[in-house]
N, C-alpha and C positions, 0 to 999 in steps of 0.2 A: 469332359471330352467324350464326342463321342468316338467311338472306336468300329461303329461299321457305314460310318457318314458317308454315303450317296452308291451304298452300295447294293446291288440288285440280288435279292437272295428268295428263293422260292422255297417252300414248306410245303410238304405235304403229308396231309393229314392236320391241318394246321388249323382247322374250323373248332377243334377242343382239344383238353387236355392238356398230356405233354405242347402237341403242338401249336396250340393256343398259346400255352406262356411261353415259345419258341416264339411265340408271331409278336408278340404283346413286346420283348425284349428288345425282339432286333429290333423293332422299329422305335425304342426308345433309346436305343443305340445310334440311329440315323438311317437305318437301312430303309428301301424299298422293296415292302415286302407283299408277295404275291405266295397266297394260297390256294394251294389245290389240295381238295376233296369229294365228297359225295355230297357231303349234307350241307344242302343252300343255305338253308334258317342259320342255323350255328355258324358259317363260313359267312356268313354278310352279317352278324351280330359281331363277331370277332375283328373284320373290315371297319362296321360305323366306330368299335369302340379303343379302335388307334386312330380314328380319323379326328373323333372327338378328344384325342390328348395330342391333337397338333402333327401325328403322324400320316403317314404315307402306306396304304394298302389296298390293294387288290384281292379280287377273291374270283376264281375258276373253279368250274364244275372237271373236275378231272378224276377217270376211273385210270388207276395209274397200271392196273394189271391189261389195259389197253395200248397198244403202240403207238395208233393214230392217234389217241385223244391225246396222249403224253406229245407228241411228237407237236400236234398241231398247234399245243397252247404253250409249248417253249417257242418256237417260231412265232408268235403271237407277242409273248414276253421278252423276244428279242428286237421284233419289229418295234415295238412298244420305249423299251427304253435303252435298244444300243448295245447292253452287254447283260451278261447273266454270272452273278460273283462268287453267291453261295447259293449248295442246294443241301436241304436237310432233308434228309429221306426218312421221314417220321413216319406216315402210313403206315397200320400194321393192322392185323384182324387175329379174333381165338378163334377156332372151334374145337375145344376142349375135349374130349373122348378118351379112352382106352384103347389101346391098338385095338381089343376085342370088338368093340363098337365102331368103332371108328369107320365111317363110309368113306369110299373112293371121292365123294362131292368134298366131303368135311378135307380131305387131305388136299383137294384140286385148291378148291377156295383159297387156302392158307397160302398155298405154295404161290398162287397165280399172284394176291395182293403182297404178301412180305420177303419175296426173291423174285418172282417174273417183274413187278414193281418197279424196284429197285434196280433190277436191267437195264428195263425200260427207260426208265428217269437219268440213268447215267448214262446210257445208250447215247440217248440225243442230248443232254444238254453236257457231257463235256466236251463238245466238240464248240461251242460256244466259245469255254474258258481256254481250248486250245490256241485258236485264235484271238485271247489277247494276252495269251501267254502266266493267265492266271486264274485260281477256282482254287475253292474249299467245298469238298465234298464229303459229309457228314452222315454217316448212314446209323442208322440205331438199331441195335440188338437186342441183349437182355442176359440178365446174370443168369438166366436157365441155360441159357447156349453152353456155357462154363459148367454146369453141374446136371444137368438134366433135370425134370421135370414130371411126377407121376400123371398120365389123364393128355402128357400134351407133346406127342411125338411128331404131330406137325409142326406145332409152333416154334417146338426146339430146332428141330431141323432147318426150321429156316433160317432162325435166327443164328443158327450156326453157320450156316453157311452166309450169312449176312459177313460175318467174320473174317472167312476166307476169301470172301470180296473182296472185302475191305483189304486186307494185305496183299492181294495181288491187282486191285487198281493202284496200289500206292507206288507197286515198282514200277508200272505201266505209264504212269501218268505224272508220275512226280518230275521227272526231267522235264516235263513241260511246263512246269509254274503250278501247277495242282497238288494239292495235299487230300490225301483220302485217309479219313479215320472213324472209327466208330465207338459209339457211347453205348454203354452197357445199362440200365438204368437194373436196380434192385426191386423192394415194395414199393408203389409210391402213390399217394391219397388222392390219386385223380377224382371227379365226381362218383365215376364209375363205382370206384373200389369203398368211397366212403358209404357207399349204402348195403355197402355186405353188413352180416349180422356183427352184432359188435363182439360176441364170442371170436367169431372167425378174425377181427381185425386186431385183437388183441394177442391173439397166436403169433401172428404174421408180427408185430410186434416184439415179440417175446424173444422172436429168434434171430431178430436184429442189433449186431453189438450195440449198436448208440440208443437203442431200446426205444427206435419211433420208425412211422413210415415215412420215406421221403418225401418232398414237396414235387409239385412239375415245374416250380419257378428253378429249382434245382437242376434239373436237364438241363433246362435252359439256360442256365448260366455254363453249364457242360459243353452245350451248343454253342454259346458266343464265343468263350476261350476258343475254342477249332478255329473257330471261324474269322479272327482275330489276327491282327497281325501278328502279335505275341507268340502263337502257336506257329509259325510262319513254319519251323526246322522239325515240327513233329509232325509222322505222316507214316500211316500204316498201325496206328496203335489202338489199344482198346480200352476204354476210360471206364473202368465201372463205376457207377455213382450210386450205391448201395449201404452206406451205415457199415459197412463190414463183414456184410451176409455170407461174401466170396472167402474168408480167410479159412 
């Protein structure tokens, strides 16, 4: 069964990673799924390789901490195919510093991609799912929003406030047929992370009850539940998908 069959769900940041195995999922779920990102190479390798397991994908250049470009390539993806079902609001950026070091650029960056973003992207497209009276808007945080984080007072901040989004578009918007909720992810072995030193991987490790880093097919299956009928009555909550790190 598929359980998101013929359904229009947009990702962003969806060219790697977590939202790579977002993109990889839903579209073996049924979805039609359109990617927006920076990086072409990754975001059209991501495209050919649900095209080649019989899926359905798209791939957009979208800087999402831009209005116009958000705004321009949902109105694109609505002209395109009629309605827009789910949005996962995956994009995120570090720029990792000490408040001491930390420049005005490093704090602008952060804020502008992982909360101006995320405005952005719900800004215009739940006016979409208002009119058909339905949407799943899935936005991703991070277990540091929850606990804090040494070196990363932007990141956290946004991702907290990713949070507080999320629970006040759910009041906002949930009488309309939309459910907003957010996924917290813990460690998790994206490429990125698998080329730290194996010292450092193993720490990260150590401090995780189930004693591993999480998978990104793991989000994604955090993602599809939301996004799912099944989840249909849950709307404003925050899913950590973390081995236990939060307890």
């Amino acid at each position: 069964m598929q359980r998101l069959k013929d359904k229009v769900a947009i990702i962003t940041g969806g060219a790697d990673g977590i939202g790579k195995a977002g993109a990889l999922r839903f579209a073996e779920e049924g979805a039609k799924v359109i990617i927006w990102d920076m990086n072409e190479d990754k975001g059209n390798e991501t495209v050919a390789s649900i095209r080649s397991n019989g899926g359905f994908a798209e791939f957009e250049k979208v800087n999402t901490a831009n209005f116009d470009e958000v705004n321009s390539a949902a109105q694109k993806a609505f002209s395109n195919h009629g309605h827009i079902d789910v949005l996962i609001n995956n994009a995120g950026i570090t720029r990792d510093s000490t408040i001491k070091k930390m420049t005005t650029e490093q704090w602008q960056q952060v804020i502008d991609v992982n909360l101006t973003g995320v405005f952005n992207c719900v800004k215009v497209v739940h006016s979409f799912m208002v009119d058909k009276g339905f949407g799943r808007i899935i936005n991703t945080s991070s277990v540091v929003a929850l606990y804090g984080n040494f070196g990363q007072t932007n990141y956290v901040a946004t991702k907290s406030g990713v949070i507080g989004m999320t629970k006040t578009l759910a009041k906002e918007l949930g009488r309309k047929g939309i459910t907003v909720n957010a996924v917290a992810p813990g460690f998790i072995a994206t490429e990125m992370v698998k080329k730290m030193p194996e010292s450092v991987l193993k720490s990260m490790e150590e401090k995780v009850p189930v004693g591993r880093l999480g998978l990104p097919e793991e989000i994604a299956s955090a993602y599809l539940f939301l996004a799912s009928d099944e989840a249909a009555y849950i709307n404003g909550t925050v899913i950590s998908v973390d081995g236990g790190i939060t307890i």
